[in-house]
C-alpha angles and dihedrals in degrees: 000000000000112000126197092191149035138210117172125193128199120218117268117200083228137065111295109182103117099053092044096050087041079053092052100042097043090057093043079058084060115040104282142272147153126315111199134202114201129211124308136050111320109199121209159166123202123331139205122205116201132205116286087020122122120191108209131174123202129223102292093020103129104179103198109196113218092271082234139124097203093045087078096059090124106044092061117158132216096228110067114209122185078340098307122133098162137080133203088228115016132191133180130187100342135157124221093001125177143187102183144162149071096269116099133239110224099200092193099229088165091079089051089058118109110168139005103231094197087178088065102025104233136093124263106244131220107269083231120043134151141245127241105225126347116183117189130192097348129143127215100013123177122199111179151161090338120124124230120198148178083002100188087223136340113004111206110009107173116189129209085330127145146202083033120165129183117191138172097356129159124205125192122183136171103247096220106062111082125226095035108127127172113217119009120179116201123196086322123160132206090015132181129196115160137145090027128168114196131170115177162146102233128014123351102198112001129185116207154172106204115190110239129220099285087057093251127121106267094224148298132289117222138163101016118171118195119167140136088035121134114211132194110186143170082198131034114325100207111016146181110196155332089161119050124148090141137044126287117189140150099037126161132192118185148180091341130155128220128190146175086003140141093227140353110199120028129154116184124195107200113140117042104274117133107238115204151138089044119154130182112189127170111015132156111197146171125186126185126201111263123188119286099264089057112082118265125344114241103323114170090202127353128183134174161142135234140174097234084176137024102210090051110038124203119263118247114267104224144178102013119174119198120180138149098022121160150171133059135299134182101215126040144275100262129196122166138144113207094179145056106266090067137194122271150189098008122181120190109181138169100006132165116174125175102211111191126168113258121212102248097063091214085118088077101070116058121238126238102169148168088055130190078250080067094063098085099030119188112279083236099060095102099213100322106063094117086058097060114020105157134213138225086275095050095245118124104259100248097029097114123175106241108239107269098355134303127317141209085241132008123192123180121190099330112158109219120006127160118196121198134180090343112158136170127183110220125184125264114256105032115231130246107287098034129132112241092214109070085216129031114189112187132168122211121276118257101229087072095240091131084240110135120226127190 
């Protein structure tokens, strides 16, 4: 990003915000140019980048947002997300923004921490917590080098923007605390992630469609490249959905790695939106079991559609391609619509998958969720409720056994898929729980019940 001019700051022991926003907004005034942060520990509460700013911080800056809900009163945002309606570092509506450089941001998630659940092996979050950074609205926005860490819920979360490129960045979360993805795209279009580095709790690299505060989808998101990123994630590494109440279409992810991680490849249709035109190429995984209240076990890739709500049915999921992909997983490669709307024109080419049973045996029930039975989780779920509510019998509502054990593959009523040289390897014998058939293709039943039949 060009910058005509230049303000640097030194670091203060003491809260600086209102000489750092006066900073922004006074080279906004004047065309534009970089703010920079020098080395040392930069304090602050909310800030608002402007059109034509760059906030960029230098080798040894550490900027240390007030670990403080309340500090962010006036960096609220318009899209609420687990409760949250502020950001760390907010933008709205702004032109050739930047946020550059080698420092680090330390986002201070240990003061948003309320309880410690052992049984389930995360953290109870804060019921409030704040964002990173949420851009809104904004056109030709450049994110890159700098380090996030210890983010308190989701890191970037960018918003109906456009021309958006994210370069270079480095996430670290504590994998413990839920909600805390790395990189969310919201209705974003021409949009650029490469050379990424993510360890966390929830989603490494998620694709959405919120709904906005008239009800309505806030827009689509098209023509999305992801590709040299390595993702660590205790979610869905690289991920299409939940939430999609509109399109999402053109969408390429490519010579990726993903590690240490519940799942690698997932698309949900929930919403309504219609998903297509989506490609991952090139992809090395592996994926490990986790407890039942955490999403998926072990899924190299899963993909499907529900009906959340029935007023409001979930949009077809339609020309996937899926090709090179490579590593190990402990559950299966999963494709089922369980709607109406249906999945169609699938290609899996080029797989080899090592599937191997985990410890923990969780790989051998699919996963549906989230369910409409996620929409009003217990007050008590601390932060995860939507992930294990349980029903009368004490199983978590979505968890289905998979018909005479688990598969390699397992595809329920897909129109149209075409499988080439797919091959996992699979031990012999097979435990307890396996599918004898690699692959299992079903089709609804036509009473309507949801129950599969060969």
């Amino acid at each position: 990003m060009s910058a005509p001019s230049l303000v640097a700051i030194e670091a203060l022991d003491s809260d600086n915000t209102d000489r750092l926003q006066a900073a922004i907004d006074g080279l906004s005034a004047s065309g534009g140019g970089r703010l920079e942060l020098l080395a040392g520990i930069h304090i602050c509460r909310g800030l608002r980048l402007r059109s034509g700013v760059d906030l960029h911080l230098a080798a040894g800056a550490v900027l240390r947002p007030v670990p403080d809900y309340a500090a962010y009163a006036d960096t609220t945002v318009s899209v609420i997300a687990e409760k949250s309606d502020r950001g760390m570092i907010v933008a709205r509506d702004a032109r050739r923004i930047g946020l550059t450089g080698e420092g680090r941001i330390e986002a201070g998630c240990e003061s948003f921490i309320t309880g410690d659940d052992e049984t389930m092996g995360t953290f109870i979050p804060a019921e409030f917590r704040p964002r990173v950074v949420v851009f809104a609205g904004c056109d030709e926005v450049e994110i890159s080098c700098v380090t996030i860490s210890r983010s308190p819920m989701w890191t970037l979360h960018f918003v109906d923007c456009t021309d958006l490129t994210v370069r270079n960045v480095t996430i670290e979360n504590d994998r413990r605390l839920p909600n805390t993805d790395g990189i969310v795209l919201d209705a974003c279009r021409g949009a650029v992630i490469e050379d990424c580095a993510i360890s966390t709790a929830d989603d490494g690299i998620c694709l959405k469609t919120s709904i906005g505060p008239q009800g309505v989808a806030i827009g689509r998101c098209e023509n999305i490249l992801v590709r040299r990123c390595f993702v660590q994630s205790l979610s869905c590494a690289l991920k299409i959905g939940t939430e999609t109440h509109g399109d999402v279409t053109n969408v390429l992810f490519e010579d990726c790695t993903v590690s240490s991680s519940n799942r690698a490849l997932g698309i949900f249709s929930r919403d309504g939106g219609r998903i297509s035109n989506v490609r991952f190429s090139r992809i090395s995984v592996e994926c490990r079991e986790t407890p039942d209240g955490f999403w998926g076990s072990g899924e190299a890739l899963t993909v499907n559609v529900v009906d959340r709500i029935a007023q409001r049915p979930a949009g077809a999921i339609e020309n996937l391609i899926v090709e090179d992909v490579t590593g190990r997983m402990e559950g299966a490669i999963t494709i089922i619509a369980a709607a109406p709307s249906g999945i169609r024109n699938v290609s899996l080419a080029r797989i080899t998958v090592d599937q191997q049973p985990g410890e923990l045996g969780t790989g051998r029930a699919y996963d549906l969720r989230p369910t409409n039975a996620d929409l009003a989780p217990k007050a008590d779920g601390g932060g995860r409720a939507n992930a294990w509510t349980r029903g009368s019998d004490g199983r978590v509502i979505g968890l289905q056994d998979y018909p005479r054990g688990m598969p390699a593959v397992y595809v329920a009523d897909v129109a149209g898929i075409l499988m080439k040289e797919v091959r996992i390897t699979r031990p012999t014998p097979l435990p307890q729980g396996w599918n004898e058939n690699d692959v299992v293709f079903e089709t609804a039943a036509p009473d309507g019940s949801g129950a599969w039949q060969n």
